[in-house]
N, CA, C and O atoms as CSV, one atom per row, in Angstrom:
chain,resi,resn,atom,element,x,y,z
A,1,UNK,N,N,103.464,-13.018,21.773
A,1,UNK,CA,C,103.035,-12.584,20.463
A,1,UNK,C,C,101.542,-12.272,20.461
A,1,UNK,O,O,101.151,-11.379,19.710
A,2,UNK,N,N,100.564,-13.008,21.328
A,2,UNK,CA,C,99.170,-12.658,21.382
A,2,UNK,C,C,98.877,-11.980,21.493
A,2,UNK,O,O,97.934,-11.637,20.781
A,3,UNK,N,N,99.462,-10.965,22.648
A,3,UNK,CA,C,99.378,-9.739,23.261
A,3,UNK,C,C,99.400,-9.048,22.320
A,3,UNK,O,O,98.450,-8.465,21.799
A,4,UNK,N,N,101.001,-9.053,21.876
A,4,UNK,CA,C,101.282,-7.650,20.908
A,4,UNK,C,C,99.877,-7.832,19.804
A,4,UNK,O,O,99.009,-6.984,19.596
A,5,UNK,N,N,99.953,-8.793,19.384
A,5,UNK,CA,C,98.467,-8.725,18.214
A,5,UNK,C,C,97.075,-8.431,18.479
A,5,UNK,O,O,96.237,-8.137,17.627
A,6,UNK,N,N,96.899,-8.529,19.695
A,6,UNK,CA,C,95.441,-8.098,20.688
A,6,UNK,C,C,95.199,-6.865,21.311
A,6,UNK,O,O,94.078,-6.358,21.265
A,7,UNK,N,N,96.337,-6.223,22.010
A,7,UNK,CA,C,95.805,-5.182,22.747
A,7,UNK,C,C,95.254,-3.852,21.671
A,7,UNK,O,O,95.374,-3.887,20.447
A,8,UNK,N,N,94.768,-2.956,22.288
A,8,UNK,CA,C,94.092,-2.035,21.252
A,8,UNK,C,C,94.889,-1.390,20.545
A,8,UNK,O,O,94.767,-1.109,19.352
A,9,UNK,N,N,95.705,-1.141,21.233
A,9,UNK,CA,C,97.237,-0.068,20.443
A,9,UNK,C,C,98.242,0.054,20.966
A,9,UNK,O,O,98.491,0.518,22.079
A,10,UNK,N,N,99.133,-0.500,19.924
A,10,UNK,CA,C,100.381,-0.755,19.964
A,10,UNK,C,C,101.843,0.627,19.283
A,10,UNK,O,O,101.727,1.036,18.128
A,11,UNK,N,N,102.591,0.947,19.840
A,11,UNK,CA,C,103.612,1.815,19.364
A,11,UNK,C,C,104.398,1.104,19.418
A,11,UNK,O,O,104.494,0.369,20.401
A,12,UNK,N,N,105.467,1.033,18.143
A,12,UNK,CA,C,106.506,0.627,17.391
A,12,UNK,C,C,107.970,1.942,17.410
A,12,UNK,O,O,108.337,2.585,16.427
A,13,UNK,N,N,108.377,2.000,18.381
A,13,UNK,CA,C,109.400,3.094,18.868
A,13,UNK,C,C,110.578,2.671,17.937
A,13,UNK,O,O,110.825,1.469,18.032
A,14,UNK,N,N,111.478,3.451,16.936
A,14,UNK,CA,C,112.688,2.841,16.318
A,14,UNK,C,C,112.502,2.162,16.057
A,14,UNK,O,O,112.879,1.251,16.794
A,15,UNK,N,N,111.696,1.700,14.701
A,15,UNK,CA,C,111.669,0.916,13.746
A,15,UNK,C,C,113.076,0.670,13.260
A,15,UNK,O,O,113.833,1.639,13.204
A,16,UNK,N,N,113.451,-0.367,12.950
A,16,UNK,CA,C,114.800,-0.859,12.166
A,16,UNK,C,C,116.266,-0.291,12.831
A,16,UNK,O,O,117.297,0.003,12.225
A,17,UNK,N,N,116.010,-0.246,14.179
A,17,UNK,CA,C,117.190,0.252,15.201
A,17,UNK,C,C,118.314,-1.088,15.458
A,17,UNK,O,O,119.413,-1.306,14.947
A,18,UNK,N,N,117.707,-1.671,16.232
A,18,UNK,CA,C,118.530,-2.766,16.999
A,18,UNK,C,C,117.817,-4.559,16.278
A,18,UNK,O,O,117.380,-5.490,16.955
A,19,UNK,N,N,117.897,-4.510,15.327
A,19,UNK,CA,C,117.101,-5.679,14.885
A,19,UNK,C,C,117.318,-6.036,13.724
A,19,UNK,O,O,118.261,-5.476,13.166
A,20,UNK,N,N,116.596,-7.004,13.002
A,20,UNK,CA,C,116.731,-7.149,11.254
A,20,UNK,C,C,117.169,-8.711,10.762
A,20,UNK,O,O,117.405,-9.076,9.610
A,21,UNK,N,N,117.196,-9.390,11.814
A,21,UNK,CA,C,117.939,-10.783,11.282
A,21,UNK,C,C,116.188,-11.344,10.778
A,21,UNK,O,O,115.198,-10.840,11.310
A,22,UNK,N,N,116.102,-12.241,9.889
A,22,UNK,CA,C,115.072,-12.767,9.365
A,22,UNK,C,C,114.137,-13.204,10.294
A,22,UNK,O,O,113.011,-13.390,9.833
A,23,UNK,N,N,114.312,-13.437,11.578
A,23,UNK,CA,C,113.506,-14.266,12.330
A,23,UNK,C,C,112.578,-13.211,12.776
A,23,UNK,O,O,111.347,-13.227,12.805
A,24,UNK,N,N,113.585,-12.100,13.187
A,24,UNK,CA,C,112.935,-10.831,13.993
A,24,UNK,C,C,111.956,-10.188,12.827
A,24,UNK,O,O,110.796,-9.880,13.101
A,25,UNK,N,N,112.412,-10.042,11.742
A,25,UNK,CA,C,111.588,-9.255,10.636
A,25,UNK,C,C,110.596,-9.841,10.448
A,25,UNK,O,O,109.678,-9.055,10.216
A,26,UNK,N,N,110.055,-11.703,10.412
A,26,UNK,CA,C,109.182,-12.186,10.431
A,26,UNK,C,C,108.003,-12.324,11.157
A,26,UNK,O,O,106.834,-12.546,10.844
A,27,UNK,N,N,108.726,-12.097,12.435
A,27,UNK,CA,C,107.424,-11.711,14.066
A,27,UNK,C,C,107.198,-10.099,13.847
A,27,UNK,O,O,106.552,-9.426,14.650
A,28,UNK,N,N,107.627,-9.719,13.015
A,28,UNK,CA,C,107.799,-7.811,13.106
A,28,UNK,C,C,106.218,-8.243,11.641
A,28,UNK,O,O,105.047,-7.929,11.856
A,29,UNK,N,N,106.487,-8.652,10.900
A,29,UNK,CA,C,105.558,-8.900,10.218
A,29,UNK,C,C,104.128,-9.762,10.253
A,29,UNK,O,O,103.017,-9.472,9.808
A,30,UNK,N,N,104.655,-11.043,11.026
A,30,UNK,CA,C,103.058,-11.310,11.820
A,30,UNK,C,C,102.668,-10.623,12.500
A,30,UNK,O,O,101.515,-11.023,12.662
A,31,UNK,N,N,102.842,-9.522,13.269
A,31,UNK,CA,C,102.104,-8.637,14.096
A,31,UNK,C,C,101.244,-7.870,13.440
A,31,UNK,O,O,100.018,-7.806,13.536
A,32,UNK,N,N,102.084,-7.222,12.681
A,32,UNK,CA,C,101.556,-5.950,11.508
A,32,UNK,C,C,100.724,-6.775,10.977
A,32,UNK,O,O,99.565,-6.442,11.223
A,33,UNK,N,N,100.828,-7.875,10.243
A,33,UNK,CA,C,99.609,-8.625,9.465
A,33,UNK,C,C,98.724,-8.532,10.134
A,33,UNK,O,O,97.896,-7.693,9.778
A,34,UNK,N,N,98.421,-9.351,11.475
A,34,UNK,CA,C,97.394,-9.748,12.293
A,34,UNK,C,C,96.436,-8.707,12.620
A,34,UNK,O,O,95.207,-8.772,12.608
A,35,UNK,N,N,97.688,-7.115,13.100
A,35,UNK,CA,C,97.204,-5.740,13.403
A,35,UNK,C,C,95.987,-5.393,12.693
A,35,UNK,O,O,94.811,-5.137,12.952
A,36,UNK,N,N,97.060,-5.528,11.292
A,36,UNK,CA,C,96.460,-4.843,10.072
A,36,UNK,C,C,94.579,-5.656,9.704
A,36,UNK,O,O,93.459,-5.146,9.731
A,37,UNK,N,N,95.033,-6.975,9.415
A,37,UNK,CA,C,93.654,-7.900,9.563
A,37,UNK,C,C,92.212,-7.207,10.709
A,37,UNK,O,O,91.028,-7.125,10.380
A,38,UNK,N,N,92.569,-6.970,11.493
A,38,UNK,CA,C,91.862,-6.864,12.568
A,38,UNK,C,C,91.899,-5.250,12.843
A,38,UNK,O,O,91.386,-4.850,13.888
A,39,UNK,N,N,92.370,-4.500,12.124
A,39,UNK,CA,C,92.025,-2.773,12.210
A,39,UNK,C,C,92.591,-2.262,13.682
A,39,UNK,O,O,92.089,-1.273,14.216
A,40,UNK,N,N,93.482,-2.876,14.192
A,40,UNK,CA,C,94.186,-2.152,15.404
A,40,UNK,C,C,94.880,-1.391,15.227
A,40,UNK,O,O,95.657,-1.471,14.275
A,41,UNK,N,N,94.879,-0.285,16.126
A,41,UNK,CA,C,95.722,0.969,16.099
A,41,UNK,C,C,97.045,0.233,15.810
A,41,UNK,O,O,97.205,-0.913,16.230
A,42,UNK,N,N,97.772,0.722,15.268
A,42,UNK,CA,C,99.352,0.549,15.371
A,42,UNK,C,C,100.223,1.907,14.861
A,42,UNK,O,O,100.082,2.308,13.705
A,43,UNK,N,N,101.053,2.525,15.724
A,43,UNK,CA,C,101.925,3.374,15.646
A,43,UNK,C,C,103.323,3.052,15.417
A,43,UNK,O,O,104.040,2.456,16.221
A,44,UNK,N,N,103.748,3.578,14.016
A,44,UNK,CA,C,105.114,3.072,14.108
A,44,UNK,C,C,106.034,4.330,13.603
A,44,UNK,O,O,105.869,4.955,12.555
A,45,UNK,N,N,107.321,4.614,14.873
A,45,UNK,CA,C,108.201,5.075,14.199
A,45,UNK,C,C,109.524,5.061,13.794
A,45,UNK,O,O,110.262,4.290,14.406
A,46,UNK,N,N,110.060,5.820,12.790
A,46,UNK,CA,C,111.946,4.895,12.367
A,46,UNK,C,C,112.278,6.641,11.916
A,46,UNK,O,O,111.569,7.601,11.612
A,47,UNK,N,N,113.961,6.363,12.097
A,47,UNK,CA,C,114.722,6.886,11.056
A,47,UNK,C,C,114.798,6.644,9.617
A,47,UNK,O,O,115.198,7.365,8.703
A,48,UNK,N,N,114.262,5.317,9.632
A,48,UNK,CA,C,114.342,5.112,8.265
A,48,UNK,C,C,113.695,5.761,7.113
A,48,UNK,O,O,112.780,6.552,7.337
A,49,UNK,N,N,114.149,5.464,5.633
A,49,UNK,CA,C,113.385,6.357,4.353
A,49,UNK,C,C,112.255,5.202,4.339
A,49,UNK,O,O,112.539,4.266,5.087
A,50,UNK,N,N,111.155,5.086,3.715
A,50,UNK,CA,C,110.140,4.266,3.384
A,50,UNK,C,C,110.915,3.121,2.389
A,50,UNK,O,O,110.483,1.969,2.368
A,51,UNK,N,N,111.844,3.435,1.740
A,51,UNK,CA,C,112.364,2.011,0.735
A,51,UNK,C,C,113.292,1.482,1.570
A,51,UNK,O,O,113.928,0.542,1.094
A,52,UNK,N,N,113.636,1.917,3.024
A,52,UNK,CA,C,114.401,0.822,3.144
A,52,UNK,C,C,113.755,-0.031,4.345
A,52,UNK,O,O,114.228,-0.924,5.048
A,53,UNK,N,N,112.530,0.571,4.312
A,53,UNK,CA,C,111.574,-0.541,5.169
A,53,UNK,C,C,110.908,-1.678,4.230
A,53,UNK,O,O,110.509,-1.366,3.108
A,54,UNK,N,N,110.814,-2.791,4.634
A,54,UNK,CA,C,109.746,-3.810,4.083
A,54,UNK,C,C,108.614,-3.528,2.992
A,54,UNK,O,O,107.898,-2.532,3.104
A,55,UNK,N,N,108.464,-4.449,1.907
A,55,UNK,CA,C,107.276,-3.664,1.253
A,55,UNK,C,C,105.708,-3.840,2.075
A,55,UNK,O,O,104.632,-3.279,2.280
A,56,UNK,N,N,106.499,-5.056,2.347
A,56,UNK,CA,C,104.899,-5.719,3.036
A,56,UNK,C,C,104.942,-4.737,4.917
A,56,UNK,O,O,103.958,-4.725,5.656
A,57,UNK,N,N,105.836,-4.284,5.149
A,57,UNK,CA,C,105.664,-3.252,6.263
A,57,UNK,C,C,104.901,-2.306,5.816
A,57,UNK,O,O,103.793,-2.077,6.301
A,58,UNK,N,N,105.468,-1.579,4.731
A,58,UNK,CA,C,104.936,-0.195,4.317
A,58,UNK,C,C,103.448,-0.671,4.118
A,58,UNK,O,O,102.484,-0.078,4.602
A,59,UNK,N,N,103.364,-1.975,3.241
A,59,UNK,CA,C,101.587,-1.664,2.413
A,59,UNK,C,C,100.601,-1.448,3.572
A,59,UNK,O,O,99.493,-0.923,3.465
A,60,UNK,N,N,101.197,-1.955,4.763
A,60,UNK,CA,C,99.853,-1.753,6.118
A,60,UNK,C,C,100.081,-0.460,6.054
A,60,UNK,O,O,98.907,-0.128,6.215
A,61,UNK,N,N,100.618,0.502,5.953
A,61,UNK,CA,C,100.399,2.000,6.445
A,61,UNK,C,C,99.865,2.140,5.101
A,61,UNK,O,O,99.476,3.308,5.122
A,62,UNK,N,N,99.623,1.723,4.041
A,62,UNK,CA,C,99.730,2.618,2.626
A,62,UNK,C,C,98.210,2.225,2.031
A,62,UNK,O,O,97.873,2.428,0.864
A,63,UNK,N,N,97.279,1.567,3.158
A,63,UNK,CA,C,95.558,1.769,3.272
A,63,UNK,C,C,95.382,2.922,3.321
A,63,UNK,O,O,95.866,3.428,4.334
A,64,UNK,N,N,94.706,3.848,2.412
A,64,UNK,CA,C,94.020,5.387,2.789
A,64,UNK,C,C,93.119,5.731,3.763
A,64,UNK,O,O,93.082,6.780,4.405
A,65,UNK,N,N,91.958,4.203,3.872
A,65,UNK,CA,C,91.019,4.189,4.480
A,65,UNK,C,C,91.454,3.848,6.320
A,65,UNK,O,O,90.687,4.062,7.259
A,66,UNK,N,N,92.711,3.346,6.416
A,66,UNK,CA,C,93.029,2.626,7.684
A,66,UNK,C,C,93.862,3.085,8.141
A,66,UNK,O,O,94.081,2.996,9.349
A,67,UNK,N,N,94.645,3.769,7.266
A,67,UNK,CA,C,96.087,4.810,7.681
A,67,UNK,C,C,96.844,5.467,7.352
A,67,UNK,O,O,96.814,5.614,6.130
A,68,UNK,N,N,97.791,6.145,7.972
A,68,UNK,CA,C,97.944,7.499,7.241
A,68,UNK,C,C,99.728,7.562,8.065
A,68,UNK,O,O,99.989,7.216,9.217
A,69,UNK,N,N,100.510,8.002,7.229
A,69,UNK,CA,C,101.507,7.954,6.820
A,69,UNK,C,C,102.149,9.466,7.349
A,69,UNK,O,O,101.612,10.189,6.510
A,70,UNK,N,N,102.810,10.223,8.052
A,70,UNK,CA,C,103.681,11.432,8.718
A,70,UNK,C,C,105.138,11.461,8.252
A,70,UNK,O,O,106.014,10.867,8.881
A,71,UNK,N,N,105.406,12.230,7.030
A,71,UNK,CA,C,106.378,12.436,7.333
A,71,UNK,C,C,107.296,13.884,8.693
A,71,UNK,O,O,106.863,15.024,8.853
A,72,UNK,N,N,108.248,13.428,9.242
A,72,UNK,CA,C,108.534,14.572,9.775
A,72,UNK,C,C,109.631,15.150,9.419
A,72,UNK,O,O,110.566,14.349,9.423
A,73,UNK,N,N,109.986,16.444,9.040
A,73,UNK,CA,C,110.882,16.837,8.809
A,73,UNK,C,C,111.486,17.668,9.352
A,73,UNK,O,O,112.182,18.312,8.568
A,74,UNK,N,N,111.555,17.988,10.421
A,74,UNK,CA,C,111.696,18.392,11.843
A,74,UNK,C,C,113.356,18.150,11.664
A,74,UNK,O,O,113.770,17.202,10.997
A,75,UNK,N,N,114.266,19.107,12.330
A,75,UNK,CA,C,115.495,19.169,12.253
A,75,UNK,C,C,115.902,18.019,13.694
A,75,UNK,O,O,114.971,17.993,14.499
A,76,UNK,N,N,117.046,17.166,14.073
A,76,UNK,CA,C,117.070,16.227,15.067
A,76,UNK,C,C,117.564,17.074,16.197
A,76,UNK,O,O,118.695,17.559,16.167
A,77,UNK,N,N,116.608,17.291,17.347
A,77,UNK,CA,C,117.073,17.997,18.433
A,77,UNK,C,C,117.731,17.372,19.176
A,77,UNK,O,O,118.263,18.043,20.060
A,78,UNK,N,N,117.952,16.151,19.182
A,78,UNK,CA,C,119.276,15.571,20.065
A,78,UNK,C,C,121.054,16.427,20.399
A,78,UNK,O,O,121.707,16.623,21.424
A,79,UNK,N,N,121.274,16.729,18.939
A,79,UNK,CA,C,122.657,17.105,19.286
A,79,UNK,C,C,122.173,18.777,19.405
A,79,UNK,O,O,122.955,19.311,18.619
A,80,UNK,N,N,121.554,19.551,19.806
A,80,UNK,CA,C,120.927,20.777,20.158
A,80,UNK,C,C,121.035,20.520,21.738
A,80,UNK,O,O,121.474,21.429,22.442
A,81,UNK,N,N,120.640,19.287,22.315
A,81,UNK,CA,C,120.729,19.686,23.598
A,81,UNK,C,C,121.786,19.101,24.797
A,81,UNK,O,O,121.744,19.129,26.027
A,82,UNK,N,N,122.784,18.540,23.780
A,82,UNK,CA,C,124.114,18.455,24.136
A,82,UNK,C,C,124.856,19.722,24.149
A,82,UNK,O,O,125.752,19.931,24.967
A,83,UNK,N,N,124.375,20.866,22.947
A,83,UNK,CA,C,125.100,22.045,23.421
A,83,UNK,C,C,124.569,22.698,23.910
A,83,UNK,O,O,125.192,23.750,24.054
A,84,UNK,N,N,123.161,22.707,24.527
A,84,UNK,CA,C,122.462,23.380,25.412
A,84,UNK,C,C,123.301,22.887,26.937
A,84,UNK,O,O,123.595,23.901,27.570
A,85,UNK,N,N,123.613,21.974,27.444
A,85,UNK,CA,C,123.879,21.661,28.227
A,85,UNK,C,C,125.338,22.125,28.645
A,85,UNK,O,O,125.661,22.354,29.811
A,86,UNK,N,N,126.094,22.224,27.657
A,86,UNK,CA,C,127.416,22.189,27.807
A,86,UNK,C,C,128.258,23.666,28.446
A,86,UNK,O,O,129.479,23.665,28.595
């Protein structure tokens, strides 16, 4: 857990993929706290809509001064290159 809260920058790949039981959401949230406390880069991304993430997840991105928020709306090229292939 030190690590993840120390190094300079951290990416958060699939947010809310394979996870979610209370214990995990709680270390998912001391990080971000600690991150957030201490102004470390942190990159995070999900499928998810913004309400069905955490409030206390979202409010670390929802600093103007500390961070900034992407939506993408980019069509999903995954099943594009299943029929590219085929």
């Amino acid at each position: 857990m030190q690590f993840l809260k120390s190094i300079p920058a951290l990416l958060l790949d699939d947010y809310g993929v394979n996870f979610g039981s209370p214990w995990e959401m709680s270390k998912i949230d001391e990080i971000m706290t600690s991150r957030f406390r201490d102004e470390k880069i942190t990159v995070m991304t999900t499928n998810l809509k913004l309400t069905e993430i955490p409030e206390r997840i979202v409010s670390r991105f929802g600093d103007s001064v500390l961070s900034k928020t992407v939506l993408n709306e980019g069509i999903d090229q995954r099943p594009l290159k299943k029929e590219i292939k085929a």
